[in-house]
N, C-alpha and C positions, 0 to 999 in steps of 0.2 A: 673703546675698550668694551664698552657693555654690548654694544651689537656686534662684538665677536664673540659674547657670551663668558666674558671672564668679569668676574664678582672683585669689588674694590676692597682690597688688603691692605689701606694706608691708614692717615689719619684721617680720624673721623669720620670716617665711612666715607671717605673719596680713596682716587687712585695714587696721590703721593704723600711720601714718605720722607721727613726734610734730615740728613744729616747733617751735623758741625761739620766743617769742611775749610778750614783755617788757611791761605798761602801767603807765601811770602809777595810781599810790595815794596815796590821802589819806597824811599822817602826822601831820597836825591836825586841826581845825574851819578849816575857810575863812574869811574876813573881810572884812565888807564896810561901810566906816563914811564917814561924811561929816565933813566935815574941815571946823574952823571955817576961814577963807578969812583972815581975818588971820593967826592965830599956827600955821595947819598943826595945831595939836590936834585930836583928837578929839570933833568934837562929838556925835557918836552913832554908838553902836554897835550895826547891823542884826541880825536874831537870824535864828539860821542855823533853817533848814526852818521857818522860818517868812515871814520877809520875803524870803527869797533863798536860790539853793542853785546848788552848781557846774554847770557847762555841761561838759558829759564829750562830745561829739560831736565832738573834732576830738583831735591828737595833742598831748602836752606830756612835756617830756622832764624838767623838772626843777622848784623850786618860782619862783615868782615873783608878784612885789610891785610892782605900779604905781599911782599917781595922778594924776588929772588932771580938769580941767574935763567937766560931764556936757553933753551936747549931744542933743537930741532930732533924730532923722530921719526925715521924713515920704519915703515911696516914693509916685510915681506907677504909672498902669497900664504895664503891661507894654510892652517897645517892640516886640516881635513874636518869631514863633517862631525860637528861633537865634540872639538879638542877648542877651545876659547882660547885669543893673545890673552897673557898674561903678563902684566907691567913689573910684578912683586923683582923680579930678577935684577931690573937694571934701578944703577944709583940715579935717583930721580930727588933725595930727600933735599928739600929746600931749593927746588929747581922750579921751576916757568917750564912745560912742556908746551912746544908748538908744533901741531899737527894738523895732518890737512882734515876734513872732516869726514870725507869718506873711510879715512883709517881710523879716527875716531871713533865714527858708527861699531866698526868691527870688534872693539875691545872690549874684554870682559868685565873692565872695570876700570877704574883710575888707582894709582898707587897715594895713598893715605897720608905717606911723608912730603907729598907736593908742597908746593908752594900754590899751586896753581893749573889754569890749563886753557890756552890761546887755542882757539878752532877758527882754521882756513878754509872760507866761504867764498867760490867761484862766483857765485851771485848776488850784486852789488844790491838787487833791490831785498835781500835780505835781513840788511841793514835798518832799513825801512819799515818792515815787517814789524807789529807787536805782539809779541807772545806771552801769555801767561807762566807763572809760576805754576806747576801743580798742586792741587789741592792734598794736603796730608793725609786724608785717607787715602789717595790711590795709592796705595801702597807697591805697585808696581814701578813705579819711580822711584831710582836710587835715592839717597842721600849723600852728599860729601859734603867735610866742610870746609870747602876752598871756593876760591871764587872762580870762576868759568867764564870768558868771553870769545867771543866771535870778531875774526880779525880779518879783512882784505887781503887778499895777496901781497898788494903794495907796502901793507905794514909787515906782512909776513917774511920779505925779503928785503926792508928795512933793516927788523932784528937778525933775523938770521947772517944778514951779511956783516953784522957784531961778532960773530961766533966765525969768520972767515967761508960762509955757506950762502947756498940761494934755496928756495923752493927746487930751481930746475936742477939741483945737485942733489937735492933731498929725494926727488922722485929717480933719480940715475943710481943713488945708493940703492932706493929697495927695490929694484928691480935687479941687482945684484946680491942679494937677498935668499936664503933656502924658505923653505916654507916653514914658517911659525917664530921665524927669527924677525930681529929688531933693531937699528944699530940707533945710535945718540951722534950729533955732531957737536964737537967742542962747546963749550958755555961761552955764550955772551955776555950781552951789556945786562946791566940789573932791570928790573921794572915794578912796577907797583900795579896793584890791581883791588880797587876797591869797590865795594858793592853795600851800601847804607841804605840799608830794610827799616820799615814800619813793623812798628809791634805787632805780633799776632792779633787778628782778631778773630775770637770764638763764636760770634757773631754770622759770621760766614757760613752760607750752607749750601751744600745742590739737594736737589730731588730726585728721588727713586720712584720711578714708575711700577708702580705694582699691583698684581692684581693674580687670583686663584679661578681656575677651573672646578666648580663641586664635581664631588661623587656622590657616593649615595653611604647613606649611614642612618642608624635609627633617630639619631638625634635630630635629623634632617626633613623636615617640612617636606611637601608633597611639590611648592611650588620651588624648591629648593634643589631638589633633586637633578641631577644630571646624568649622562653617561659614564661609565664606571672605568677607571684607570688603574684599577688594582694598588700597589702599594706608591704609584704617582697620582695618586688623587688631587695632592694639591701642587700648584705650580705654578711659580713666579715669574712675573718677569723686570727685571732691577735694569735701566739702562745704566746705572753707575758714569754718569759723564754730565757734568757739569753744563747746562742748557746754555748760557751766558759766552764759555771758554773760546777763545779759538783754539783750534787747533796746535797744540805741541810742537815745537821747532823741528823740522825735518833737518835730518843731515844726510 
C-alpha cells in the first residue's frame, strides 16, 4: 500500500480497519425428515451431506424449525430484462417449496408465508462443500426467516413423487410455461426442516483495507503533499469481504 503511494486510514496508523461482523453457526446437525402425514411422526430421517445440506446464502439470526406441505415449482422463461419472478401471487403459505436451483438463482425473492424452501443441486460434491453464513453487515444478502436447504435430485423425486410428480415432470411443465409465469404441483407429504444456530457473537469481525491518496491543502506539511485530485482528494479503498470466508454458495 505505501509503495503505491496511499497513506494508512485505519487504526492506528496502519491500513485496517476491524468491523463487528456477527454470522450465523451451526450448534447442531441440521434436520431434514418426512413426517408420516397422519400421526406427524417421523417417518424418515434424511442424512445430512449426504441427501441434503444447509443453504447458507441468505441472513438467519437465530435457530428455527418449520413444517409443511412439499410443493414443487416449475418457472417459465424469463419475462424480460427488468421485470423480476415474483412469488407473492401464488399460495405458497405454510408450504415446503422445492425448486431446482437454477430457477431459484432467478427469483426475486422468496414469499415470507413459506414454511420453507428445498433447492435442487445437480452436483453431488456440493453436498460436501462448506459454506459460510454471511456476515450481518454485508448487507447485500437477504434475510428470511425460514429455513433453506439444498437437496439431491434423488430426494427431490422422492418428495415430489408424494405430490403424484418427478423433477422430469416439473421441468416438462415449465417449458410449457409463457414467460414470467409459474405453476405449483399438488402438495405432498409433510416434512420438517430444522436448523439449530449458536448465539450471535459480537466478537466476530472482518477488516477493511484502507487507505487515502493526499492532495495538497495548507494544513499539509511539504512532505505531505501530493498531486492534486480536486474535490477526490481522498480516496478509499474498503475490500468489504471477510479474509477467512469461503466463498458464498453458488447456484
Amino acid at each position: 500500500m505505501k509503495e503505491i503511494g496511499l497513506f494508512p486510514a485505519g487504526e492506528n496508523e496502519t491500513y485496517f480497519y476491524a468491523n463487528p461482523a456477527p454470522r450465523a453457526h451451526l450448534a447442531a446437525v441440521p434436520r431434514l425428515e418426512i413426517l408420516n402425514d397422519a400421526t406427524g411422526e417421523v417417518a424418515e430421517a434424511l442424512a445430512y451431506r449426504q441427501d441434503f445440506v444447509e443453504y447458507t446464502g441468505y441472513h438467519l439470526r437465530q435457530s428455527i424449525e418449520q413444517e409443511g406441505a412439499i410443493v414443487g415449482l416449475a418457472v417459465g422463461p424469463d419475462p424480460g430484462e427488468g421485470t423480476p419472478f415474483n412469488l407473492r401471487r401464488l399460495d405458497l403459505g405454510g408450504k415446503i417449496m422445492l425448486v431446482r436451483a437454477a430457477d431459484f438463482a432467478r427469483l426475486a425473492g422468496v414469499e415470507g408465508k413459506m414454511a420453507g424452501v428445498l433447492i435442487v443441486h445437480d452436483d453431488p460434491g456440493f453436498l460436501q462443500r462448506r459454506y459460510l453464513f454471511p456476515p450481518m453487515v454485508l448487507t447485500y444478502h437477504y434475510y428470511f426467516g425460514m429455513p433453506m436447504m439444498v437437496v439431491t435430485p434423488q430426494v427431490a423425486d422422492q418428495l415430489l413423487a408424494t405430490a403424484g410428480s418427478s423433477l422430469a415432470q416439473l421441468d416438462a411443465l415449465a417449458q410449457d410455461l409463457a414467460p414470467g409465469q409459474f405453476a405449483l404441483t399438488g402438495p405432498g407429504t409433510r416434512a420438517r426442516l430444522v436448523l439449530p444456530l449458536a448465539p450471535e457473537n459480537p466478537d466476530e469481525k472482518y477488516e477493511s483495507v484502507i487507505g487515502f491518496i493526499p492532495g495538497t491543502g495548507a494544513l499539509m506539511g511539504e512532505q505531505e503533499k501530493g498531486e492534486v485530485f480536486g474535490e477526490d482528494a481522498i480516496k478509499g479503498l474498503d475490500t468489504n469481504v471477510p479474509p477467512s470466508s469461503p466463498p458464498y454458495p453458488p447456484l
